[in-house]
C-alpha positions as CSV (number, residue, x, y, z in Angstrom):
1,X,55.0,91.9,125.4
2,X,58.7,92.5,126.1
3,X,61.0,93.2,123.3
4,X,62.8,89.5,123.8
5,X,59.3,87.8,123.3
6,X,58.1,90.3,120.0
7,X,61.6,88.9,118.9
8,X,60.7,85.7,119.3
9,X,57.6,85.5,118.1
10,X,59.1,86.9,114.7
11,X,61.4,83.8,114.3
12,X,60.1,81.1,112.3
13,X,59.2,78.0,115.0
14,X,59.0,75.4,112.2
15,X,62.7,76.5,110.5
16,X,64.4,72.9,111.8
17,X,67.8,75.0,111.8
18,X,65.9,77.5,114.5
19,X,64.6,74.3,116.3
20,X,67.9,72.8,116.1
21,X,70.0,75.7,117.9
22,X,66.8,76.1,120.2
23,X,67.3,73.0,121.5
24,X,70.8,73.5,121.9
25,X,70.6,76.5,123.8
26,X,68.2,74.9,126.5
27,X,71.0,72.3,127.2
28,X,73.3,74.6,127.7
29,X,71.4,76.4,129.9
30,X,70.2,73.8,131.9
31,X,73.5,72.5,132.2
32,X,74.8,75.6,133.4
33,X,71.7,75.4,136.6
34,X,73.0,72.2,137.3
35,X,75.2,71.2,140.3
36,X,77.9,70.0,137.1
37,X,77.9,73.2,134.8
38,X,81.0,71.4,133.5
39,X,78.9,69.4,131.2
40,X,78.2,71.9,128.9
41,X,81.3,71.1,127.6
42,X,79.7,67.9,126.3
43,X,77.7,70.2,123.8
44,X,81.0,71.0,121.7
45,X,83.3,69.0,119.5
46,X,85.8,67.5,120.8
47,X,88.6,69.8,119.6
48,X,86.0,72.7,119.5
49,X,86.5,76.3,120.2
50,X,84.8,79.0,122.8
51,X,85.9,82.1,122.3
52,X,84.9,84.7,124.8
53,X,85.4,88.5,124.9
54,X,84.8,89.9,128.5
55,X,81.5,88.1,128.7
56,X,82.7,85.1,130.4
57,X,86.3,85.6,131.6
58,X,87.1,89.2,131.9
59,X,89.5,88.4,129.4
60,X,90.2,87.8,125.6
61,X,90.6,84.2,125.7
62,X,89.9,81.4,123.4
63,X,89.3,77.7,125.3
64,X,90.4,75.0,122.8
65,X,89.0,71.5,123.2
66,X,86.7,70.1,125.7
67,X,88.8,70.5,128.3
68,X,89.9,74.1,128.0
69,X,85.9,74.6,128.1
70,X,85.2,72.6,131.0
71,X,87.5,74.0,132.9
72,X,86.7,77.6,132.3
73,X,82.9,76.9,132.8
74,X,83.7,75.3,136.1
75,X,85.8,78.4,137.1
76,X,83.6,81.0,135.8
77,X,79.7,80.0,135.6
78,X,78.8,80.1,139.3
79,X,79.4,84.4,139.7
80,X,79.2,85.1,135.6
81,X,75.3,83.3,135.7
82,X,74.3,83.2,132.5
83,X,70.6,83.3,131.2
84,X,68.0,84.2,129.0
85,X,69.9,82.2,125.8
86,X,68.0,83.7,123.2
87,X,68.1,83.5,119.5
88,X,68.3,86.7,118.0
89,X,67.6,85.9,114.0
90,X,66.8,83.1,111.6
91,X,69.5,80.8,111.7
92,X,71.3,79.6,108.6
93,X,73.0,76.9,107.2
94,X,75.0,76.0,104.8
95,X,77.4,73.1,103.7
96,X,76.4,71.1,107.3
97,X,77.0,74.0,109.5
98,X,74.4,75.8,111.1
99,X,75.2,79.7,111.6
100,X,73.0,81.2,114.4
101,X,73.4,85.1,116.1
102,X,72.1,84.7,120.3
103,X,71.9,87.0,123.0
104,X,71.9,86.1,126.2
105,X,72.6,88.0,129.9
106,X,74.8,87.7,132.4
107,X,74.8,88.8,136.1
108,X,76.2,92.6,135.4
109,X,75.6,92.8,131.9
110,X,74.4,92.0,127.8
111,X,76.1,89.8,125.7
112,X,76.2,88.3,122.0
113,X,77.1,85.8,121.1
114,X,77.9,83.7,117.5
115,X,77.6,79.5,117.5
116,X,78.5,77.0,114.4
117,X,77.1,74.1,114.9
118,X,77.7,70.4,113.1
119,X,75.9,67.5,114.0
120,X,74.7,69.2,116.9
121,X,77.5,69.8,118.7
122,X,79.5,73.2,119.1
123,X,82.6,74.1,116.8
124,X,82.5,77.3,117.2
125,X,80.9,79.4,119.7
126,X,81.7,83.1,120.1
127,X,80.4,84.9,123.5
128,X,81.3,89.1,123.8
129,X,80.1,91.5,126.4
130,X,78.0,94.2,124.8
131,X,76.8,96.6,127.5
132,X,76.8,96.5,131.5
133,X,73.1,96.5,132.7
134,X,73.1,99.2,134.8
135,X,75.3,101.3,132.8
136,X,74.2,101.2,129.5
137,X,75.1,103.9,126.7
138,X,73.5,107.1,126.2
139,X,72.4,106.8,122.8
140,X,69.3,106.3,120.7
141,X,65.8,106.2,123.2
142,X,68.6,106.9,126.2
143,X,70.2,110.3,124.8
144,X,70.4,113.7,126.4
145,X,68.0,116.1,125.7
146,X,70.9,118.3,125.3
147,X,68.4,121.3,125.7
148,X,67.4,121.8,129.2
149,X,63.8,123.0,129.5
150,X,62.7,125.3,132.0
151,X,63.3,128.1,134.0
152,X,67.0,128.1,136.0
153,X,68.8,130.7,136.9
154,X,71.7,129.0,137.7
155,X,71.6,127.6,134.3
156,X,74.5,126.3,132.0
157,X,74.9,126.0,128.6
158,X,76.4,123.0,126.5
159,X,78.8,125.4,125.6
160,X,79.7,126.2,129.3
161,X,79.6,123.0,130.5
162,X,82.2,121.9,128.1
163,X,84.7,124.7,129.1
164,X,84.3,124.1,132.4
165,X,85.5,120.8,132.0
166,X,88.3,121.4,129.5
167,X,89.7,123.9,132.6
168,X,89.1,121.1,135.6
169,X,89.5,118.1,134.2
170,X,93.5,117.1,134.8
171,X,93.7,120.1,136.8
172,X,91.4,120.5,139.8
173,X,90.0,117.0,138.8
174,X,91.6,113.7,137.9
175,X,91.0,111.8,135.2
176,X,89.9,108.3,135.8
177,X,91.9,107.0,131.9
178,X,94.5,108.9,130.5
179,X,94.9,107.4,127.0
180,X,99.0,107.9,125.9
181,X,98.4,108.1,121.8
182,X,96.3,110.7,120.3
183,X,95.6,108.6,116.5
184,X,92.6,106.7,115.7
185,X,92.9,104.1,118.4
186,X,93.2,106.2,121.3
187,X,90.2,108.6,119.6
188,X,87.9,106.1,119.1
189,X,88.2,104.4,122.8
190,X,88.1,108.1,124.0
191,X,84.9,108.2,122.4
192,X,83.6,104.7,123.4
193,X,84.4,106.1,127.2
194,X,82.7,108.8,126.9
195,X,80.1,107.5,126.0
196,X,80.4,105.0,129.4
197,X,81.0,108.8,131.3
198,X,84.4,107.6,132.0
199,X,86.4,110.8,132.8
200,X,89.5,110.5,130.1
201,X,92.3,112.6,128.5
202,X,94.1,111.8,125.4
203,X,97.2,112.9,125.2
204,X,99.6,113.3,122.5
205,X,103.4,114.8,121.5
206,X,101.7,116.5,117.9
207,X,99.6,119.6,118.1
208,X,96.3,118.4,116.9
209,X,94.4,115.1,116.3
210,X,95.3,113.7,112.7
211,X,98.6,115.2,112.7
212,X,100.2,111.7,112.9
213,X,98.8,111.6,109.6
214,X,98.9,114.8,108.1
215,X,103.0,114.4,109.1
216,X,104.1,110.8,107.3
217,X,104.8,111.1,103.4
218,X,102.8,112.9,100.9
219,X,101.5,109.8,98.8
220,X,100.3,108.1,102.4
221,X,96.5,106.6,101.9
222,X,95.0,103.8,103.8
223,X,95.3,100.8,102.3
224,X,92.3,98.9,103.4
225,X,89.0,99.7,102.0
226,X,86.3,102.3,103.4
227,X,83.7,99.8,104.7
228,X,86.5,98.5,106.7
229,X,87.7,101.2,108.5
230,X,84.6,103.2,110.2
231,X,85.3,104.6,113.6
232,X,83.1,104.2,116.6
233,X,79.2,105.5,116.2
234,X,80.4,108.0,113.2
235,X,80.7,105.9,110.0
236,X,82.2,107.6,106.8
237,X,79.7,109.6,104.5
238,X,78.7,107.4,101.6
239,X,80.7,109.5,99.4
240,X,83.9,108.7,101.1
241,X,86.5,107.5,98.6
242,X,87.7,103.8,98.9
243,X,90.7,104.5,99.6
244,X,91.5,107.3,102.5
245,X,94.3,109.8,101.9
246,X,96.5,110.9,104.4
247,X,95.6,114.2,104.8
248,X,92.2,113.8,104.6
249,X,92.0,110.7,107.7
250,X,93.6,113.8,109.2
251,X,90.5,116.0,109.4
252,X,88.7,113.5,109.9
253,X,90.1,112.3,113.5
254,X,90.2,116.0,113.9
255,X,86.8,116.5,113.3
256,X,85.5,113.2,115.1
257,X,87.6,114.4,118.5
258,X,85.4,117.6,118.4
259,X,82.3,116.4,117.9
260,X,82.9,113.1,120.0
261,X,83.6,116.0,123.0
262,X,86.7,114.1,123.5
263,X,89.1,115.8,126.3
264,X,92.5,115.4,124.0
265,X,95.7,117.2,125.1
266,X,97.8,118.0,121.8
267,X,101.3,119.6,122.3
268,X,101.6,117.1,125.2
269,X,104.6,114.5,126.1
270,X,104.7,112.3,128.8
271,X,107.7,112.1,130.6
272,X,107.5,109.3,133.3
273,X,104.5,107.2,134.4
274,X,105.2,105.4,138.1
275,X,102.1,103.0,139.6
276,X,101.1,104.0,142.9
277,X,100.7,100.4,144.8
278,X,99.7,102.3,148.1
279,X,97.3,104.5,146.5
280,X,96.4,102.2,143.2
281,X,96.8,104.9,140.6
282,X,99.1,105.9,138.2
283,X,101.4,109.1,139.0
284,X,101.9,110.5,135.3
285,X,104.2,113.5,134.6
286,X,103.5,114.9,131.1
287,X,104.2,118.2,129.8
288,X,101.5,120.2,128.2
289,X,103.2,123.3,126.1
290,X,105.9,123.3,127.9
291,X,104.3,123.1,131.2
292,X,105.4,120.6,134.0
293,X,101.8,118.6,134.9
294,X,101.0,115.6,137.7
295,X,97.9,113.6,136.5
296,X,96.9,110.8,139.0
297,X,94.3,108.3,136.9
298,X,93.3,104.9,138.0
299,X,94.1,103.7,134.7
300,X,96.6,104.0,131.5
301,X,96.3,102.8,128.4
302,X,99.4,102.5,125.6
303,X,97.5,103.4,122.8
304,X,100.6,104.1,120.5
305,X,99.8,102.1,117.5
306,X,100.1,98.3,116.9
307,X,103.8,98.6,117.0
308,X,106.6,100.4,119.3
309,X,109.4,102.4,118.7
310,X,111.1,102.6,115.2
311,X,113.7,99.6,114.3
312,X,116.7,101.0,113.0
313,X,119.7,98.5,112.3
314,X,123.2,99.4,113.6
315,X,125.1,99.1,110.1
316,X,128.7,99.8,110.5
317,X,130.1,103.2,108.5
318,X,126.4,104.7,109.5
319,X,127.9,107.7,111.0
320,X,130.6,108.3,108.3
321,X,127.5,108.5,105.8
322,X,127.4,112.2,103.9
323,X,124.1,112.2,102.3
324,X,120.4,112.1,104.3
325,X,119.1,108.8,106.6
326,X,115.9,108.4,108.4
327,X,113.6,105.4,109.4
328,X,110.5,105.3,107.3
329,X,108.5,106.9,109.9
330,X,110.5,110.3,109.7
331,X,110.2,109.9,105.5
332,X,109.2,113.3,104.4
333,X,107.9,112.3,100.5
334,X,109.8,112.3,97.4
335,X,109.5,115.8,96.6
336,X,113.0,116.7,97.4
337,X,114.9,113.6,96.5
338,X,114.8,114.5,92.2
339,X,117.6,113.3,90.6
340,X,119.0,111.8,94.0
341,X,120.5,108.1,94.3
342,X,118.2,106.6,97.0
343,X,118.0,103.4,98.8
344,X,115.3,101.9,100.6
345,X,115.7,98.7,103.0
346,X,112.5,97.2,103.5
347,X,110.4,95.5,101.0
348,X,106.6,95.9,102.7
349,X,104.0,98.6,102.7
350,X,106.2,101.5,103.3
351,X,109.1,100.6,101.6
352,X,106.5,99.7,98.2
353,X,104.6,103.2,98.9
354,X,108.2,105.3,99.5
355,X,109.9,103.9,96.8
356,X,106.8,104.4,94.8
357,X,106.4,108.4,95.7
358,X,110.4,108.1,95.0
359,X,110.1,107.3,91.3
360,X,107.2,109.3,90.9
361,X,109.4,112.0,91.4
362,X,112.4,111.3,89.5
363,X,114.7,110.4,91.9
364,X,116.5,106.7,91.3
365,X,115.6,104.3,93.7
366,X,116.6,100.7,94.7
367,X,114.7,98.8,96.9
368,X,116.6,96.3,99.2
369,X,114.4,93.1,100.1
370,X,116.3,91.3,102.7
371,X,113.3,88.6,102.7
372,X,110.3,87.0,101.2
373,X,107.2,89.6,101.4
374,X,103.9,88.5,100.7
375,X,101.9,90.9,98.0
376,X,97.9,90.9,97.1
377,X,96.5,93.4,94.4
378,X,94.3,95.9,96.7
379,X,91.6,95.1,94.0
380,X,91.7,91.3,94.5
381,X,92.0,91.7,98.5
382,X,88.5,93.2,98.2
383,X,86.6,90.8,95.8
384,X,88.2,87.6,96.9
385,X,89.5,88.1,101.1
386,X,86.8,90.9,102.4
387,X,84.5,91.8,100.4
388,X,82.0,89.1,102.0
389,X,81.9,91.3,104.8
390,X,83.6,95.0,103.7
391,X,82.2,96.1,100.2
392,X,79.8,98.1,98.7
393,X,78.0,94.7,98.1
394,X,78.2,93.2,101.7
395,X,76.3,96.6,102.8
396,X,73.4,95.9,100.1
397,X,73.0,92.5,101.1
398,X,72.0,93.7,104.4
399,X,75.8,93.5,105.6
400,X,76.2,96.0,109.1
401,X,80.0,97.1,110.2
402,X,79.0,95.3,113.6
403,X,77.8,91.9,112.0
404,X,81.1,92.0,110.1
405,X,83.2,92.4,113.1
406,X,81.8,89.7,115.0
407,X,81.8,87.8,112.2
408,X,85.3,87.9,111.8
409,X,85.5,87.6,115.4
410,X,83.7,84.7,115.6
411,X,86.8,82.2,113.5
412,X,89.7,81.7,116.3
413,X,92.8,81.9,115.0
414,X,94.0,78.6,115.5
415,X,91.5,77.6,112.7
416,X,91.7,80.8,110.9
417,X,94.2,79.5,108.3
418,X,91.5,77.3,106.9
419,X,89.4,79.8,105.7
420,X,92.0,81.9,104.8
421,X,93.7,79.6,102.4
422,X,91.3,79.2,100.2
423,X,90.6,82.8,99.3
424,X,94.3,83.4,99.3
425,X,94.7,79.9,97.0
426,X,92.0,82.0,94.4
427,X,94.1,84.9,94.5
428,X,97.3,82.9,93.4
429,X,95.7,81.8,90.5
430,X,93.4,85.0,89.8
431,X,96.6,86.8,89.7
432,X,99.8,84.7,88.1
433,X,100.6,86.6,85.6
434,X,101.2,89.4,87.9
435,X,103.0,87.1,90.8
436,X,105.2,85.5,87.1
437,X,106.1,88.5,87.1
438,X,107.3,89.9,90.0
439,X,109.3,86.6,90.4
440,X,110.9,87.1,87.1
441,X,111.9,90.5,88.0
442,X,114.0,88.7,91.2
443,X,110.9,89.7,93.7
444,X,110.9,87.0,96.5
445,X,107.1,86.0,97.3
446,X,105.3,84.3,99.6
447,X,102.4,84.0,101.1
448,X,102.8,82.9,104.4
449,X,104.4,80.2,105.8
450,X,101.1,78.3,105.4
451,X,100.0,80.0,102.4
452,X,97.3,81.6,104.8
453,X,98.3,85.2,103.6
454,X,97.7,88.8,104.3
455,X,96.3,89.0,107.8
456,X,97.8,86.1,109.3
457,X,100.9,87.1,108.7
458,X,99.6,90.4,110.0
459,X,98.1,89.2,113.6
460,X,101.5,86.5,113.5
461,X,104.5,89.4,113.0
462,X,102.6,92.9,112.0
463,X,104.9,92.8,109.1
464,X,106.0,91.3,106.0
465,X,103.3,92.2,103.3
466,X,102.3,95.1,100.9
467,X,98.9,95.3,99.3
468,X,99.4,96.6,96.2
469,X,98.0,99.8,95.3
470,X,100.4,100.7,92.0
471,X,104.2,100.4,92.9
472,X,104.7,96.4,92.0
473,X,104.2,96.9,88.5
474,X,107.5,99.4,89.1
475,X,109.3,97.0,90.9
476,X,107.9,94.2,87.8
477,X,109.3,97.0,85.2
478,X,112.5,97.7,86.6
479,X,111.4,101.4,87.5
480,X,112.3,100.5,91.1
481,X,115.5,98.7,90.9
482,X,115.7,96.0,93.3
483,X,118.3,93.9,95.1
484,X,116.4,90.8,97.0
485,X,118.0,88.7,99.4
486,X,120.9,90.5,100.3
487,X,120.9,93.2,103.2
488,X,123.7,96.8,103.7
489,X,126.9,95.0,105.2
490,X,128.3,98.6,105.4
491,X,128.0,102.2,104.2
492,X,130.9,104.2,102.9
493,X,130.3,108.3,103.1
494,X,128.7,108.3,99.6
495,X,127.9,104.2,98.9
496,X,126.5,101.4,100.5
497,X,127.9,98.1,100.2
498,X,126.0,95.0,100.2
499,X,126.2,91.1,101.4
500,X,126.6,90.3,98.0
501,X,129.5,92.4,97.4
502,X,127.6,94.9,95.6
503,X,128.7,98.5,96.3
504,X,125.3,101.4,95.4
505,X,125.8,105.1,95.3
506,X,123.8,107.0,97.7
507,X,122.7,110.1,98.8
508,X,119.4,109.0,100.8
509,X,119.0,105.7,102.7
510,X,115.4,105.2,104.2
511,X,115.4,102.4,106.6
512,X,111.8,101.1,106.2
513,X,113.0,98.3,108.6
514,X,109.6,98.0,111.2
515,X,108.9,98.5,114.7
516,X,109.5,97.0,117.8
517,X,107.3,95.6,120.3
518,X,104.5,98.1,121.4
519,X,105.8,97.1,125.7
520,X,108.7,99.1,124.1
521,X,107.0,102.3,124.9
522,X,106.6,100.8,128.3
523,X,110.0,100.2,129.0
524,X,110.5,104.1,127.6
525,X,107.3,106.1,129.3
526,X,107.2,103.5,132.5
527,X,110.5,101.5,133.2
528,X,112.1,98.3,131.6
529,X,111.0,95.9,134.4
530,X,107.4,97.1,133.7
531,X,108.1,96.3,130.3
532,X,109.3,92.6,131.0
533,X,106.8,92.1,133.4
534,X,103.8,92.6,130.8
535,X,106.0,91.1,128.5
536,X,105.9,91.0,123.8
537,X,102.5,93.0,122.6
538,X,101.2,91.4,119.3
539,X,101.4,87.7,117.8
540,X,100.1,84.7,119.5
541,X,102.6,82.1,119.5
542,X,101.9,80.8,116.2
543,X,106.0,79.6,116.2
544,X,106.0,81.2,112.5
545,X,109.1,84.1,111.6
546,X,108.8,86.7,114.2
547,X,105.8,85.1,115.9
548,X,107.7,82.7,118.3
549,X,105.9,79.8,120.1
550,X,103.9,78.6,122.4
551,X,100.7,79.5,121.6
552,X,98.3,81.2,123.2
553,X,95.8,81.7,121.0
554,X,95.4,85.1,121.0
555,X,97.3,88.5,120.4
556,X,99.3,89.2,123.4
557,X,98.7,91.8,125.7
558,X,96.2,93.4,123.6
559,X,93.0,95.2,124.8
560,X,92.6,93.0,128.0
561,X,94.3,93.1,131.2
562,X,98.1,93.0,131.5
563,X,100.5,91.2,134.6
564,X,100.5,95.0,135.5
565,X,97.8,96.2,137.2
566,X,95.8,98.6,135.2
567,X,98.2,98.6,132.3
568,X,96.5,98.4,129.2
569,X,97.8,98.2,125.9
570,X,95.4,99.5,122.6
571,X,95.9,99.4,118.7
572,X,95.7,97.7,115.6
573,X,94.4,99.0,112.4
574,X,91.1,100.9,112.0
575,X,88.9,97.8,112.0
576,X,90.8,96.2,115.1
577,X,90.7,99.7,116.8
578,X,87.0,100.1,116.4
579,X,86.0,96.7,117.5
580,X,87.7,95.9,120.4
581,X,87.5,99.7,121.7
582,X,83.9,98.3,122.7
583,X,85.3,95.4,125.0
584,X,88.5,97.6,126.4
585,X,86.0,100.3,127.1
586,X,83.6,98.0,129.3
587,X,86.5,96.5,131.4
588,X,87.4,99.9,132.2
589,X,84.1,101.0,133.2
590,X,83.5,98.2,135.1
591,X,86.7,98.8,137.3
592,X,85.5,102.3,137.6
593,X,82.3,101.3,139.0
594,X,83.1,98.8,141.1
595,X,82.3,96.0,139.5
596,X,84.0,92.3,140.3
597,X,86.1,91.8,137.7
598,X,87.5,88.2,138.0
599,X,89.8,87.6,135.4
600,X,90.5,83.8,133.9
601,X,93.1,82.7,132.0
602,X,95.7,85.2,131.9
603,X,99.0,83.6,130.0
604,X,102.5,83.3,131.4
605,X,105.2,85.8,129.7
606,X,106.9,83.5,127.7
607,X,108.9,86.8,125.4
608,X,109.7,89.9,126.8
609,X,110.4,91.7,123.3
C-alpha cells in the first residue's frame, strides 16, 4: 500500500466535512481533465480568492474573483497538470467554514495546498510548491551517509571535501546564486539551496555572519516572539528565551552558517553587478579583503533586508551642527550619551528602543513624533494577534512552525483586515488604560488606517509601529520627553528648532527616520534604470500612507521573479524569511535544472521608489 492510500485509509470516510471537501476535490479535478478547465472557477465564490505560491503560476500571485481564476486556470492548467487531489487530514469546521490541508502533484513537482469552504463553494484556496519530483531534498530517509564505507584510496574526507570547495568555489568554479546580504534572510535561503545542491555564495561587507547584529545598539532584541522566528530545518532550543538579544541572534546565524555548510564570504563588498544578455549571467565585481574578484552566476539575489538604504532628511543648518548625528542604523547605544541633550526623530521601533537605552543611561532625551504610530504591548501581541499559531500553547496543541506559516499564508491580504480587526479591536479595549495614557501624555495613536494594526501596516509601509517591550510607559511618564506632530525645521550648531517654533538644545540627533525602497540597492550595486525597471520592493497597493495604489495584491517584487531577468529580491522578518526562502529556493533550482518556468501574472511597475 502506498503512503497516499495508508493516508487515506486513516481519514474518517463517514466525517460529512471529509465527504464534503472530497467531493469537492473530484470536481475540480475532473474539471481540470476536461476540454473547459475554466470551469473550475465555478467551484469558488463569486468574489473568492486562489492564492498560489509557485505551484500554479511560477509566481506569488493571488487571483481575486471568478474571473481572475478562470483566466489563470485557462492559461496555466494545460502544462502545470495537476493530479492526485488528496486530503491530507481530518478536515474541520467551524462557524460554516470548512478548513481542510490537501496535497496534490503537479507535472515537475509536490504541492500543498489549504481550501475554506462555505456552502460548498471555494473562499479561500491556498496552492504552494513544496518540492520538485525529481529533485527532492536530502533529508530524513534521503540523507548522506556522510561516512563513506569501504576501501578507497583515493578517499576524501568531509573535512576535505569542504576545503576543497571553499578554495574553488568563486574561484576556479562559478557559483550558480550569489546571495548579496549576509543576515538571516540571505543565511537561511543559503541553507534552503544547499540543501537543493544549488552552488551559492553569500556575501557580505561585515566580517562574520551575525555581525549585522552584534553591530546595532546594545539594548537591540527581537521583538517578535521565539516560536515565530525559527530559521530553516534548525529551530531554537526549547530553552531559548522569548525574546532574542542582539548579541546572542548573532551567534546564532554564526553558528547556523557553519553547520548549514553555507559558502559565506565576510569582509566582502560588491562593487558593480552588470547582466550579461549575450551570455545570461550576471558579471559581479566584489572585493574580498581587499581583493579585486569577477564572479559570473546565473542568478542574484538582493537579500539586504526588507528595506534599502538609510532615509536621512536634508534639514537645513545640518552641517553647521557641533554635537554628534547619525541615522538610527549607525546608533551605537546610550552608553556614551550621559548627561547629554539628545534628540531622536522617529517615533517607531527604533526610535522607542533608542530613546529607551537613552534614558536608561542618563542622558535627556526627547523624542520627535512627526506622525501617528501605532503601539501594541509585546505581551498582548502574543495572547490576542499570534499566539493561535506562535506560542508555547499553539506548539502543545499540536501547532508545527510549518502549519503556522501556511496558515497565515493561506488569508490573502485583500481580506486580511477582517481578521485582523477583531484581534486588534480586543487589544484596544484589553489595553485602554495604557493607550489613555499615552494619549494624555500628547502620544499620537493609531492603529491603522482601518484599525487593522500591526502587520498590515507592516506588509502596507514597513513602518509606523512599535511593539512595546518597556519604553511607552517612559514616554507615558514623561521620562522621554516628547514633541508629536511637529518635525526639525532647522538646526542651529548647538539647537534644533522646530515647526512649532520650539527651539531644543542638543548635542546628539539620531535620525530614526526609516529606509528606502529595498530596488534602492539596485540602483546603487546595479544601475538606476535596473532599479526603475524592477520598480518599489514592499507594499501591495493597498492606497494607504506610504502604500500607494493600485493594488496588486501582493508584496511587490518580493521572492518571485522581477521585470529583470534573474533579479531577485529576498527579506522580511525572520518568519517571512523562513517561509518563503522555501518557494524562492525552488524557482531557483528549477531554472538551474532546466525546468520550464512559465511565469503568469507578473504586474506592471506602477512606482519606481
Amino acid at each position: 500500500m502506498t503512503q497516499s492510500a495508508t493516508k487515506q485509509s486513516a481519514l474518517s470516510t463517514t466525517h460529512q466535512p471529509n465527504v464534503t471537501v472530497t467531493q469537492w476535490l473530484e470536481k475540480l479535478s475532473s474539471a481540470f481533465h476536461s476540454n473547459t478547465p475554466s470551469d473550475a472557477a465555478f467551484l469558488f465564490e463569486e468574489d473568492g480568492y486562489w492564492r498560489d505560491l509557485v505551484a500554479f503560476t511560477w509566481n506569488i500571485k493571488t487571483l481575486e474573483g471568478r474571473t481572475a481564476i478562470r483566466d489563470m486556470i485557462n492559461e496555466t492548467v494545460s502544462h502545470i497538470r495537476p493530479t492526485n487531489w488528496q486530503l491530507d487530514e481530518d478536515v474541520t469546521e467551524k462557524d460554516g467554514v470548512i478548513d481542510a490541508w490537501i496535497t496534490f502533484d503537479t507535472a515537475v513537482a509536490k504541492g500543498r495546498a489549504y481550501l475554506r469552504l462555505r456552502d460548498g463553494l471555494a473562499w479561500t484556496f491556498l496552492t504552494t510548491m513544496v518540492e520538485l519530483t525529481d529533485y527532492p531534498e536530502k533529508r530524513n530517509k534521503r540523507r548522506p551517509k556522510g561516512a563513506e564505507h569501504g576501501a578507497n584510496k583515493n578517499r576524501q574526507t568531509w573535512l576535505e571535501k569542504r576545503q576543497h570547495e571553499e578554495m574553488t568555489l568563486g574561484y576556479t568554479e562559478q557559483p550558480y546564486c550569489l546571495i548579496i546580504g549576509g543576515g538571516q534572510g540571505g543565511i537561511g535561503l543559503a541553507a534552503r539551496l544547499r540543501q537543493l545542491d544549488v552552488p551559492t555564495i553569500v556575501i557580505d561587507a561585515l566580517p562574520k555572519p551575525g555581525d549585522t547584529w552584534r553591530n546595532r545598539y546594545k539594548s537591540l532584541s527581537l521583538h517578535d516572539p521565539i516560536w515565530y522566528d525559527h530559521m530553516p530545518y534548525l529551530p531554537f532550543p526549547e530553552n531559548w528565551p522569548v525574546f532574542t538579544p542582539k548579541d546572542k541572534i548573532g551567534d546564532w546565524l554564526e553558528m547556523y552558517t557553519k553547520v548549514m555548510e553555507i559558502n559565506y564570504w565576510g569582509s566582502t563588498r560588491c562593487t558593480n553587478a552588470q547582466f550579461d544578455e549575450e551570455k545570461q549571467e550576471w558579471v559581479v565585481s566584489v572585493e574580498r579583503d581587499g581583493v579585486a574578484l569577477t564572479l559570473r552566476p546565473k542568478q542574484l539575489v538582493l537579500a539586504t533586508g526588507m528595506s534599502g538604504i538609510p532615509n536621512i532628511p536634508e534639514i537645513p543648518g545640518m552641517d553647521t551642527f557641533e554635537g554628534e548625528q547619525h541615522h538610527s542604523s549607525k546608533h551605537p547605544g546610550g552608553e556614551a550619551y550621559k548627561g547629554k541633550k539628545c534628540i531622536v526623530l522617529g517615533g517607531n521601533n527604533s526610535a522607542h528602543d533608542i530613546c529607551c537605552a537613552l534614558w536608561e543611561n542618563e542622558a535627556d532625551v526627547t523624542m520627535i513624533q512627526r506622525s501617528s504610530t501605532h503601539i501594541i504591548k509585546s505581551d498582548s501581541l502574543m495572547e490576542l494577534v499570534l499566539g493561535g499559531l506562535y506560542s508555547e500553547e499553539a506548539v502543545e496543541n499540536g501547532m508545527t512552525t510549518y502549519k503556522a506559516d501556511m496558515t497565515f499564508a493561506s488569508i490573502p491580504f485583500q481580506i486580511m483586515p477582517q481578521f485582523h480587526i477583531p484581534a486588534y479591536q480586543a487589544v484596544a479595549e484589553k489595553d485602554k488604560d495604557f493607550y489613555q495614557r499615552l494619549t494624555d501624555a500628547g502620544f499620537l495613536l493609531d492603529f491603522g488606517e482601518d484599525g487593522s494594526g500591526l502587520f498590515m501596516k507592516y506588509l502596507r509601509r514597513g513602518s509606523g509601529y512599535y511593539i512595546d517591550v518597556g519604553a511607552s510607559d517612559l514616554v507615558a511618564n514623561g521620562d522621554i520627553k516628547l514633541k508629536s506632530g511637529v518635525s526639525i525645521e532647522r538646526i542651529k550648531p548647538k539647537s534644533v528648532v522646530l515647526t512649532d517654533g520650539t527651539e531644543l538644545e542638543a548635542d546628539l540627533i539620531v535620525y530614526a527616520t526609516g529606509f528606502g525602497s529595498m530596488n534602492g540597492w539596485a540602483a546603487k550595486i546595479i544601475s538606476q534604470d535596473v532599479a526603475d525597471k524592477v520598480g518599489k520592493c514592499w507594499g501591495m497597493g493597498s492606497n494607504t500612507a506610504k502604500d500607494p495604489g493600485p493594488w496588486e495584491g501582493e508584496l511587490r517584487n518580493m521572492w518571485k521573479p522581477t521585470h529583470q531577468e534573474a533579479l531577485w529580491f529576498h527579506g522580511g522578518n525572520l518568519h517571512q524569511s523562513r517561509h518563503y526562502s522555501q518557494y524562492l529556493s525552488l524557482q531557483l533550482k528549477a531554472r538551474m535544472e532546466g525546468i520550464e518556468t512559465p511565469v503568469y501574472g507578473m504586474e506592471p511597475v506602477h512606482h519606481l521608489s
